[in-house]
C-alpha positions as a Python dict, from the first residue, in 0.01 Angstrom:
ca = {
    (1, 'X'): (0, 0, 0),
    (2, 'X'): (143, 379, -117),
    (3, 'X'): (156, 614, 152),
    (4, 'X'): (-5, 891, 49),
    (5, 'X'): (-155, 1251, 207),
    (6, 'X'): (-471, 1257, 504),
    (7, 'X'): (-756, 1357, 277),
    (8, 'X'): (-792, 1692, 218),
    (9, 'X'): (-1095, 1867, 438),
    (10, 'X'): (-1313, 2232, 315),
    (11, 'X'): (-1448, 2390, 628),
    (12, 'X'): (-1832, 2459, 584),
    (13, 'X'): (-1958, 2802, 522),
    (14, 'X'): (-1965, 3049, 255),
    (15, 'X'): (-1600, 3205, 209),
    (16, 'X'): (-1536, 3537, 425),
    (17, 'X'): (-1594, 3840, 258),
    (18, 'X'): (-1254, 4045, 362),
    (19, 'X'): (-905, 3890, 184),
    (20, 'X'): (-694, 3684, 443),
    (21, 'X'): (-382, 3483, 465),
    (22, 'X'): (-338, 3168, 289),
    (23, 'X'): (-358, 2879, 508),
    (24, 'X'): (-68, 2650, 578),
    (25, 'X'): (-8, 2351, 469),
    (26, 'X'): (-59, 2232, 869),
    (27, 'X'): (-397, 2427, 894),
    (28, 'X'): (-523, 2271, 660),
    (29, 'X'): (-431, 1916, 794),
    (30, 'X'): (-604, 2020, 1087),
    (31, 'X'): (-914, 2082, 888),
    (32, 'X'): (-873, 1770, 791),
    (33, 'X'): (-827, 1594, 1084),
    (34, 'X'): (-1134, 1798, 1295),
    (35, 'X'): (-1362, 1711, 994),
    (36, 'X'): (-1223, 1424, 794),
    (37, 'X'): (-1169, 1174, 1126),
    (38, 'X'): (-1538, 1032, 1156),
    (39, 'X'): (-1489, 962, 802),
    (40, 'X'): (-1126, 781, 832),
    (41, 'X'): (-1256, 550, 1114),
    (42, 'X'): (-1373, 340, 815),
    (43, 'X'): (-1268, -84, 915),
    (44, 'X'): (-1158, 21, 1253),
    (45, 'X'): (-1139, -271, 1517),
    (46, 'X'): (-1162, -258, 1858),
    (47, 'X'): (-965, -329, 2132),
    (48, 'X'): (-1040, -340, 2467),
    (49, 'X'): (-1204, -30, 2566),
    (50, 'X'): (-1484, 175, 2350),
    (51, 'X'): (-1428, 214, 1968),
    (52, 'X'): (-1292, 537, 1927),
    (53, 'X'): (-1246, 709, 2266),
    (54, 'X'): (-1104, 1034, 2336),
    (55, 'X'): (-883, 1009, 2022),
    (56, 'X'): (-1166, 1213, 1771),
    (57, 'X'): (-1452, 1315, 1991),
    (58, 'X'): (-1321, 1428, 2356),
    (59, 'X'): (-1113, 1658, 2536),
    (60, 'X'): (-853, 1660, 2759),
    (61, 'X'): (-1133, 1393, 2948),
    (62, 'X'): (-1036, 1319, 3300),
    (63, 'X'): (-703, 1233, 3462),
    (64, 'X'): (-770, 884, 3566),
    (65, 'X'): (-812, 792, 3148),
    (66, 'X'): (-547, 665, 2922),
    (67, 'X'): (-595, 630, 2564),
    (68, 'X'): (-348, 407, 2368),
    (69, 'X'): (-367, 308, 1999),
    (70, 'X'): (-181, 58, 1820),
    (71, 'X'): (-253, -174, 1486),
    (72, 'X'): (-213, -558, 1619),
    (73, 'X'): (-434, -810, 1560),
    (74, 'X'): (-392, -1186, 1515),
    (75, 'X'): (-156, -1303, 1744),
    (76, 'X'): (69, -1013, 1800),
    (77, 'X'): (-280, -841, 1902),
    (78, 'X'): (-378, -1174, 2190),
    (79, 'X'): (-22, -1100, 2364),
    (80, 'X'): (-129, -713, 2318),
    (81, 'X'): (-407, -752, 2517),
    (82, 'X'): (-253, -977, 2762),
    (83, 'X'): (1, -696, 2872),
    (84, 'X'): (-228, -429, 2901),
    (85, 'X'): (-433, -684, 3151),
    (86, 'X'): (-178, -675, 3377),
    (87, 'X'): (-131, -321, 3347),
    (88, 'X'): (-517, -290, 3470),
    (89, 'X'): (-486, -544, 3741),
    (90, 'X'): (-199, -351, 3867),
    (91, 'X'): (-357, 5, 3793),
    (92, 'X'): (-696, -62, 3913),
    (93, 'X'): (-736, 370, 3909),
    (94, 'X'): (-657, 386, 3570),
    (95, 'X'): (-927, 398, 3284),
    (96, 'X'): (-699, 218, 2997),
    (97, 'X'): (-866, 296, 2670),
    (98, 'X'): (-714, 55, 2433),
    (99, 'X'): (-818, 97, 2054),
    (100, 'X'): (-714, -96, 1755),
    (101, 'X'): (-659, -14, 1412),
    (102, 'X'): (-579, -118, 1091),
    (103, 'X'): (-227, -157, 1029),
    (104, 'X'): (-41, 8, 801),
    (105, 'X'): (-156, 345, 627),
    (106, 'X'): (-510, 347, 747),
    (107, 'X'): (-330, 343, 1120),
    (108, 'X'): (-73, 600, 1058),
    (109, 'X'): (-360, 865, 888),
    (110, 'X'): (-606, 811, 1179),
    (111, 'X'): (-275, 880, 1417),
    (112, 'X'): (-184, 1207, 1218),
    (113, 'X'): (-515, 1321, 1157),
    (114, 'X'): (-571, 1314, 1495),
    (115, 'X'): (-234, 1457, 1663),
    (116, 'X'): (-299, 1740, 1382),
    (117, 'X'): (-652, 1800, 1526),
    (118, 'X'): (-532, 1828, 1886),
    (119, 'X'): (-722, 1483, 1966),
    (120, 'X'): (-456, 1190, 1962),
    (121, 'X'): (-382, 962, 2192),
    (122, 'X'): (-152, 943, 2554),
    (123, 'X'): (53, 647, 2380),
    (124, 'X'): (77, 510, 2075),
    (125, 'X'): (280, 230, 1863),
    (126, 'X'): (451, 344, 1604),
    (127, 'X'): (716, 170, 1370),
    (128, 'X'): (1074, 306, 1454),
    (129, 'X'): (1146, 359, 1054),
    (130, 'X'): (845, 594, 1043),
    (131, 'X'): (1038, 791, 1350),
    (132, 'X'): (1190, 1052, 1091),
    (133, 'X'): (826, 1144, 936),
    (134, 'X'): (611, 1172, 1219),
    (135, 'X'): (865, 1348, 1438),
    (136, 'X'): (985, 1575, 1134),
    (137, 'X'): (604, 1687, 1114),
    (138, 'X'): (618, 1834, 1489),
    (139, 'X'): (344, 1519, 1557),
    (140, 'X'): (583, 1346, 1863),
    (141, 'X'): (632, 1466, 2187),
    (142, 'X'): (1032, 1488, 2336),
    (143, 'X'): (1087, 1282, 2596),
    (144, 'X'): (1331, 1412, 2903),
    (145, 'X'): (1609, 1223, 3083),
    (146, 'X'): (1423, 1276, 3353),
    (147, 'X'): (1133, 1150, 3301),
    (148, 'X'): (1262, 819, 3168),
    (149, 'X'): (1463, 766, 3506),
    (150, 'X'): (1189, 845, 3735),
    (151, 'X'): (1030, 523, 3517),
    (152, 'X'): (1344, 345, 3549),
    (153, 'X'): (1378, 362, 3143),
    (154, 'X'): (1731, 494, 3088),
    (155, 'X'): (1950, 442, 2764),
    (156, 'X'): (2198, 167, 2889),
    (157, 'X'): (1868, -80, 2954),
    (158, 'X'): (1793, -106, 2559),
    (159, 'X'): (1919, -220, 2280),
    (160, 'X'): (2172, -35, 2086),
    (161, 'X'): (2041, 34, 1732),
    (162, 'X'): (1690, 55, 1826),
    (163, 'X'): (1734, 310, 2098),
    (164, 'X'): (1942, 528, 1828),
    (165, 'X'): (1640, 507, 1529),
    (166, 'X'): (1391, 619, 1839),
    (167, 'X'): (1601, 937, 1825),
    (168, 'X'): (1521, 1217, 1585),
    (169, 'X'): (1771, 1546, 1572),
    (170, 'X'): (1928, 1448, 1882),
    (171, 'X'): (1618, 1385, 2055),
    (172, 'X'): (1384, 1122, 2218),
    (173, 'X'): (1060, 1025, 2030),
    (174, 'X'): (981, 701, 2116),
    (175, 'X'): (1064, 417, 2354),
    (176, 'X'): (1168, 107, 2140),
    (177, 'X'): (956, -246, 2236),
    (178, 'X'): (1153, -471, 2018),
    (179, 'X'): (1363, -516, 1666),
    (180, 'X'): (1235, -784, 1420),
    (181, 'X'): (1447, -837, 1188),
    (182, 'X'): (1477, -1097, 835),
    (183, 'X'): (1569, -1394, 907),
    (184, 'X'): (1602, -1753, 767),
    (185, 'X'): (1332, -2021, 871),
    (186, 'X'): (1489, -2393, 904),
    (187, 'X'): (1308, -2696, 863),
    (188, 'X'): (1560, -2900, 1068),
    (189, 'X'): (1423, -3260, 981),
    (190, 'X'): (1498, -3209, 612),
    (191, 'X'): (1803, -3003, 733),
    (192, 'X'): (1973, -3339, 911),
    (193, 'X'): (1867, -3550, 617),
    (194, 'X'): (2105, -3334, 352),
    (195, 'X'): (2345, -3358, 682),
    (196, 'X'): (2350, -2967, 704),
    (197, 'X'): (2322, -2999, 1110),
    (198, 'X'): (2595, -2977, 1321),
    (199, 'X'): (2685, -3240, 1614),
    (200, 'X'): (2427, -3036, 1901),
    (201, 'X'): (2133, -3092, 1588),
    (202, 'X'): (2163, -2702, 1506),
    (203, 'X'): (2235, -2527, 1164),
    (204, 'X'): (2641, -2398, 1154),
    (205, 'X'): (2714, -2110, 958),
    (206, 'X'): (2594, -2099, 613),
    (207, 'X'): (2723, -1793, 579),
    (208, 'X'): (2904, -1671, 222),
    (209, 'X'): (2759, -1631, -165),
    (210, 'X'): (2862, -2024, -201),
    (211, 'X'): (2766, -2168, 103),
    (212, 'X'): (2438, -2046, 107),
    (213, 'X'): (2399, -2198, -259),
    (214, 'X'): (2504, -2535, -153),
    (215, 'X'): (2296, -2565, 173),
    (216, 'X'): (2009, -2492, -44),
    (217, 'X'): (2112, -2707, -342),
    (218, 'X'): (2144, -2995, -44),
    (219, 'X'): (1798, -2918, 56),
    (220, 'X'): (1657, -2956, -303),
    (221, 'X'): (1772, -3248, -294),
    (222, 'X'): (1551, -3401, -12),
    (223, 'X'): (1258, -3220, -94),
    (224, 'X'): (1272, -3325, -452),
    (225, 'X'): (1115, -2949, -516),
    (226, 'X'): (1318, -2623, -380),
    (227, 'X'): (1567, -2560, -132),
    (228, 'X'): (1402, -2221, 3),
    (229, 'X'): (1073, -2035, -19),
    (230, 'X'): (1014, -1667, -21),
    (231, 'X'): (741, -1442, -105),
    (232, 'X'): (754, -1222, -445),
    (233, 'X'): (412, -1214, -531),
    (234, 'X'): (140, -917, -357),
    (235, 'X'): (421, -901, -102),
    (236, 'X'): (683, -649, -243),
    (237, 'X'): (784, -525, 123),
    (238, 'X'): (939, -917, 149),
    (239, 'X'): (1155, -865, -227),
    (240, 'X'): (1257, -519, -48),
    (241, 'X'): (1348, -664, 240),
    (242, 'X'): (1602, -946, 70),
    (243, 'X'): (1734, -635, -146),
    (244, 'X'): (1805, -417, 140),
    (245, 'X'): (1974, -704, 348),
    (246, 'X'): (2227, -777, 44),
    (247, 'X'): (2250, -438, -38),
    (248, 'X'): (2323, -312, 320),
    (249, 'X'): (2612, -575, 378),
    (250, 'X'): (2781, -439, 31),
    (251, 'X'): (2778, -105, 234),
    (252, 'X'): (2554, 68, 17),
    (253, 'X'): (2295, 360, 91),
    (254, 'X'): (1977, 493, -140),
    (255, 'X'): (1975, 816, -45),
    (256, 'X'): (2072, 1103, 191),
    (257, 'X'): (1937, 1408, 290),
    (258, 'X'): (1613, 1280, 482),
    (259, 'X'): (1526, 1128, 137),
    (260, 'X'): (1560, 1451, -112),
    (261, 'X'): (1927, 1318, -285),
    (262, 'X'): (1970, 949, -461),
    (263, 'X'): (2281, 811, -335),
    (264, 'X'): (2222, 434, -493),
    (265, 'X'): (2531, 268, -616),
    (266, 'X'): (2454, 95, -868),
    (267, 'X'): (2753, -165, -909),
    (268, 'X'): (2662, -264, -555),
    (269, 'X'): (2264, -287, -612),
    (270, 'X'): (2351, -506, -906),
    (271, 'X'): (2588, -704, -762),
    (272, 'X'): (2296, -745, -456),
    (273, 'X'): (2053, -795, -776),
    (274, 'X'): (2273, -1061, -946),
    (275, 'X'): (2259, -1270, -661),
    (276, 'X'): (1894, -1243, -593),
    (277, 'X'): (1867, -1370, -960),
    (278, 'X'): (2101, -1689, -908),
    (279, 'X'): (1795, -1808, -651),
    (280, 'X'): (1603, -1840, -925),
    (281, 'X'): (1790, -1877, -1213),
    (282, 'X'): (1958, -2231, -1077),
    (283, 'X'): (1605, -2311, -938),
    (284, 'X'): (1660, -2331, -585),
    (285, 'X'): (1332, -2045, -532),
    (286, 'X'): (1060, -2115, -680),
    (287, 'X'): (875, -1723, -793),
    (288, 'X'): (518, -1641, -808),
    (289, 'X'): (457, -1749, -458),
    (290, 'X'): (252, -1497, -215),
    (291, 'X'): (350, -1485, 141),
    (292, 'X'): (121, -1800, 278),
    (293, 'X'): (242, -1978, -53),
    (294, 'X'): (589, -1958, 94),
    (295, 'X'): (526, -2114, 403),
    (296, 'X'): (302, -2382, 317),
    (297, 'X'): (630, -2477, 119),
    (298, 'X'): (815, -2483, 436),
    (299, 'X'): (574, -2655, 654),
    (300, 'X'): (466, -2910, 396),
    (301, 'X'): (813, -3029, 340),
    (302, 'X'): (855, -2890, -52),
    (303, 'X'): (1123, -2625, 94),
    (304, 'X'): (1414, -2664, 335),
    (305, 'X'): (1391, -2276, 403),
    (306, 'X'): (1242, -1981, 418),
    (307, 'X'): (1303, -1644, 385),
    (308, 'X'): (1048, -1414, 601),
    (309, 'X'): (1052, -1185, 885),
    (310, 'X'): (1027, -1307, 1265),
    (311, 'X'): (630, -1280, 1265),
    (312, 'X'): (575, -1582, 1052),
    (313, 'X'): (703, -1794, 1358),
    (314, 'X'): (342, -1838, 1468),
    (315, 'X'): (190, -1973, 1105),
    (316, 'X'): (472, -2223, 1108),
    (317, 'X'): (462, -2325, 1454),
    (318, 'X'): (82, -2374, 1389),
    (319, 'X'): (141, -2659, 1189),
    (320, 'X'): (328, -2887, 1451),
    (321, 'X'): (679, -2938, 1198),
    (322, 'X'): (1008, -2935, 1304),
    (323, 'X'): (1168, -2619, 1249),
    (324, 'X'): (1443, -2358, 1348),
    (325, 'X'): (1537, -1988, 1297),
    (326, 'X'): (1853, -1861, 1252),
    (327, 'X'): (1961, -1474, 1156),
    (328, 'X'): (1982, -1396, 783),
    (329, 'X'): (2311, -1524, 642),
    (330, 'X'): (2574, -1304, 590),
    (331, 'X'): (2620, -1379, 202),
    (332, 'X'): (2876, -1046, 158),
    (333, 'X'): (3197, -968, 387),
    (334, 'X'): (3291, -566, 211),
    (335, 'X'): (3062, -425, 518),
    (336, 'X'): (2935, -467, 863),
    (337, 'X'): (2700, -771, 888),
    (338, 'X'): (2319, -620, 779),
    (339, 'X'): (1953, -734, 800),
    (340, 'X'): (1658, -587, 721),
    (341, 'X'): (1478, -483, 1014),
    (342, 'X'): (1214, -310, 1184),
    (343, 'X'): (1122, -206, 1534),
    (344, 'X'): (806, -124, 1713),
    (345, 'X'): (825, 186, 1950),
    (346, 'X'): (621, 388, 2164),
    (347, 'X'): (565, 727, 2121),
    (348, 'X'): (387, 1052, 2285),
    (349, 'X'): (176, 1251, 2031),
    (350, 'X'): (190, 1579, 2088),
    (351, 'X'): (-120, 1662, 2289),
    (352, 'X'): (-217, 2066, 2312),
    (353, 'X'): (-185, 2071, 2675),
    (354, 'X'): (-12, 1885, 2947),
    (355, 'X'): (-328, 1848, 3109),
    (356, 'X'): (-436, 1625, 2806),
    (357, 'X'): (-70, 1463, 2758),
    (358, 'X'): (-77, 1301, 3070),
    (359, 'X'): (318, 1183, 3048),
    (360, 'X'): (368, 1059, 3342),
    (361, 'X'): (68, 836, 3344),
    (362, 'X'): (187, 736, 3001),
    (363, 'X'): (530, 651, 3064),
    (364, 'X'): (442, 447, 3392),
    (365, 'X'): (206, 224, 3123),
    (366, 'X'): (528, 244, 2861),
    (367, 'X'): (753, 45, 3183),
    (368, 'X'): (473, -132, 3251),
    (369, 'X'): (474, -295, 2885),
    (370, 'X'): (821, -377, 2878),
    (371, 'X'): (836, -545, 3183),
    (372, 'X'): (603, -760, 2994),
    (373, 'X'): (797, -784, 2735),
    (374, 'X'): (865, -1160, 2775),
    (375, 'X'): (521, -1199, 2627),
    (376, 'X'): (598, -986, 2353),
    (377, 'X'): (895, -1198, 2284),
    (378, 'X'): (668, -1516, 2234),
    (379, 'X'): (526, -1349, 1873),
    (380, 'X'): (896, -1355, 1776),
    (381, 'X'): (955, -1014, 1822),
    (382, 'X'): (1300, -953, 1965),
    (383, 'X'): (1275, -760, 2324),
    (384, 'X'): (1434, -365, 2294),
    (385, 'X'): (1423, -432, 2716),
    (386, 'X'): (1736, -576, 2790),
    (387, 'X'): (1662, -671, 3133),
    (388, 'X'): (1385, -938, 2931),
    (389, 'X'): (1651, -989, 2648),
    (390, 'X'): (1917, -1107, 2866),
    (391, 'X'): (1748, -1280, 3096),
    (392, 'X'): (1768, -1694, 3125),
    (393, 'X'): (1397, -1705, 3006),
    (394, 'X'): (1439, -1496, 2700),
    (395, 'X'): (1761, -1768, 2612),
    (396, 'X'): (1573, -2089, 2691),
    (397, 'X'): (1300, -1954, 2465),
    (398, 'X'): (1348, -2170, 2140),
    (399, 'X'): (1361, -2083, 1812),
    (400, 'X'): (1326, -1706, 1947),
    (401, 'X'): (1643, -1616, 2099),
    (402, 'X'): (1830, -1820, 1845),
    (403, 'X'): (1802, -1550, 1626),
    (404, 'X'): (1808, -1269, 1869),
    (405, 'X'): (2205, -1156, 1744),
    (406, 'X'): (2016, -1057, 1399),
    (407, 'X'): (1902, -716, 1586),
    (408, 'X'): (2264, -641, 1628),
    (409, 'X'): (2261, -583, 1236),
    (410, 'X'): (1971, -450, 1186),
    (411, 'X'): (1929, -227, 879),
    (412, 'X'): (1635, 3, 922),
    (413, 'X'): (1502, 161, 602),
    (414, 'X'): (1671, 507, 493),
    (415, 'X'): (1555, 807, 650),
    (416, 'X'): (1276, 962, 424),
    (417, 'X'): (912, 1011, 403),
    (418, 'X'): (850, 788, 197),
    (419, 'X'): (1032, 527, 367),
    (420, 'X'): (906, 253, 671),
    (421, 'X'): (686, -7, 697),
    (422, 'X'): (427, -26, 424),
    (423, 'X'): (589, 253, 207),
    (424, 'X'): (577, 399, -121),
    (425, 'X'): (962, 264, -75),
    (426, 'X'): (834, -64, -25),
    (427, 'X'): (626, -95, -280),
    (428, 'X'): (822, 61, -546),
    (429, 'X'): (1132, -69, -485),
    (430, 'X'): (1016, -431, -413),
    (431, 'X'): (833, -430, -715),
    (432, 'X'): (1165, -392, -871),
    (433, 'X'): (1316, -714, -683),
    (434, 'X'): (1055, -922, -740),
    (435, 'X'): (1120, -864, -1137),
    (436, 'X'): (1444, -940, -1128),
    (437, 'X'): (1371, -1215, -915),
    (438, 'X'): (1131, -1366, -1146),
    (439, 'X'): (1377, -1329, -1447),
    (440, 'X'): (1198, -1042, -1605),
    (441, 'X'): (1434, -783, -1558),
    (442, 'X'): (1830, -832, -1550),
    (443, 'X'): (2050, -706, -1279),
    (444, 'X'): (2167, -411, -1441),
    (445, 'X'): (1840, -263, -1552),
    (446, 'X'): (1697, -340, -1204),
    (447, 'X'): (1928, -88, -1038),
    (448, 'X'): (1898, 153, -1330),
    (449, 'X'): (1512, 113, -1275),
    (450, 'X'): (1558, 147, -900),
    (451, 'X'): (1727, 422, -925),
    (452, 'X'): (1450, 604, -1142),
    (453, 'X'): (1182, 502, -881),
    (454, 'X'): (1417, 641, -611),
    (455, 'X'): (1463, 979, -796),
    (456, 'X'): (1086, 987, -849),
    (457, 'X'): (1008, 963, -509),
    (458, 'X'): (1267, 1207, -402),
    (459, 'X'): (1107, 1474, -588),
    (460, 'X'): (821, 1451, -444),
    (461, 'X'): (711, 1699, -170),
    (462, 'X'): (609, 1527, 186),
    (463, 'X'): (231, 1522, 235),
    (464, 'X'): (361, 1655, 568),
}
């Protein structure tokens, strides 16, 4: 799904009569969001409080009532709803006003049509790669030293790279929950039958451009069909995401600037695009496969991998096979070891009084949440919380934390508006991948066509 601008909104009335100032861009956003946000509630699910709450129709409302918005459902949404449960049981004076959205765009237009109107929420989730587009509009509230230590939240108790993307010029905008990064699915039964396990039963390194080949070639050859699975059809954030993890360990960037210059270098993207071809070309991938496609190859035995983000554990654990994950190989050595990766965060929109912020009410449910992190942890998601990360549950949770070392290489998207989860970028540039993937397009005409998309989009003005 394209990003693209809130809807536009016309305040009723006849025009005045007397000349005035143009309205800003921002103005007019608020228009939008005071008059447009009945109409953008449109498939909205709820969560465990009313429908829509304070976020569109109420004021400041009273001081005992927290409103918090995110866009989980499925499984990530059950564990969701389990840690705010123990938030209430422990917070029995707190009103916690959980809503539910629909991920992706619809979420993040309800979230800025709101902040814009001066109705948003206490706390909200927010992907860490969107970070540079919300806070860049003025929609995120700074958050102080001090207030994260009175919580207990300070820097040295979260991950690394994910507590750097929450930052935004030099500032705090949002408290990272966990990194969940691209990684490779093992089915460990057909694994120890092309004798690819090691002595303890686990997968060794398969790292390098040949190894990789010839673990999946090995695979092929038990499952008589492919040696790995990944999704290239209606799914072009998954092509992107394979791309960007190549791409990223040949050291290369796509542009600079908070998105306005192209960077791309091309010998690297179709070096990255050359080997994304070989998958195919020698037949170890199969192509036109949408994302449930590729893991029904998995878990019905016609695929020795897969290629997917941490989410997927839950479809594949659903049907009872033997399996393992292990971090995305390192297939190129000329840069730091690189993933594709996302976080999700929690941030403060900016509320138009303190009154109506309610911080510290909001942080004290942020801590609460990641000391339920462990939870989290269970949907794959890799805990931002250290104290959970490092602890000897987090390690004797299997396959989770044998992957965990992929958020130490995690590759967020570059920093643009157009950029993050469910982008423009995503959809453009996957689109892209999954050609060359499917033999349509050769390596060097991908990155020439990549870098035409990329150029595109950086000429375009920000909605915001």
């Amino acid at each position: 799904m394209r990003d693209r601008p809130p809807p536009p909104g016309t305040p009723p009335g006849p025009p005045p009569a007397a000349p005035r100032t143009a309205p800003t861009r921002r103005a007019l956003l608020r228009a939008a969001g005071a008059l447009g946000a009945t109409a953008a509630t449109g498939g909205l699910l709820t969560g465990c409080g009313t429908a829509i709450g304070q976020g569109f129709t109420g004021g400041a409302g009273p001081a005992s009532k927290l409103d918090f918005w995110n866009p989980f459902t499925g499984g990530d949404g059950a564990r969701m709803v389990e840690m705010e449960r123990a938030y209430r049981e422990r917070h029995p004076g707190i009103d916690l006003n959980a809503t539910t959205f629909v991920w992706g765009d619809p979420y993040y237009t309800k979230l800025t049509l709101a902040t814009l109107g001066d109705r948003p929420p206490q706390v909200a989730i927010t992907h860490l790669s969107k970070i540079p587009t919300l806070a860049g509009a003025g929609l995120l509230r700074e958050i102080g030293d001090d207030e994260l230590a009175a919580q207990g939240m300070t820097a040295d108790r979260f991950d690394e790279r994910a507590w750097q993307k929450a930052h935004h010029d030099g500032a705090l905008r949002a408290i990272p929950l966990d990194t969940h990064p691209f990684v490779l699915y093992v089915r460990t039964d057909i694994a120890k039958k092309a004798g690819l396990l090691g002595p303890g039963g686990a997968l060794p390194d398969v790292d390098g451009p040949e190894e990789f080949l010839d673990a999946l070639r090995a695979a092929k050859e038990v499952t008589g069909a492919w040696g790995c699975s990944i999704a290239s059809t209606k799914d072009p954030s998954t092509c992107f995401r394979l791309f960007w993890s190549l791409y990223r360990q040949l050291g290369g960037q796509l542009v600079a600037d908070e998105g306005q210059r192209v960077v791309i270098d091309m010998a690297a993207a179709e070096e990255a695009f050359a080997y994304v071809q070989r998958l195919t070309r020698e037949k170890l991938v199969p192509t036109g496969v949408d994302s449930p496609g590729a893991i029904t190859l998995l878990t019905s035995g016609r695929a020795g991998f897969l290629l997917d983000g941490v989410w997927q554990i839950l479809a594949v654990q659903d049907a009872k096979v033997p399996f393992d994950m292990r971090p995305f190989p390192r297939i190129f050595r000329e840069a730091a070891y690189a993933c594709h990766a996302d976080s999700h965060g929690l941030v403060l929109p900016k509320s138009p009084s303190e009154k109506a912020q309610r911080a510290d009410t909001a942080l004290e449910f942020v801590r609460s949440l990641l000391d339920a992190s462990d939870a989290w942890a269970g949907g794959g998601h890799v805990p931002a919380w250290l104290p959970t990360q490092r602890s000897a549950a987090y390690r004797k949770l299997e396959p989770q934390s044998h992957y965990a070392a992929a958020a130490d290489g995690a590759a967020y998207d570059p920093s643009a508006w157009y950029s993050g989860a469910g982008s423009s970028l995503h959809n453009r540039l996957g689109d892209v991948c999954a050609s060359v993937l499917g033999g349509r397009t050769a390596p060097g005409r991908g990155a020439a066509r990549m870098r035409e998309e990329l150029r595109e989009l950086a000429a375009t003005p920000s909605p915001l």
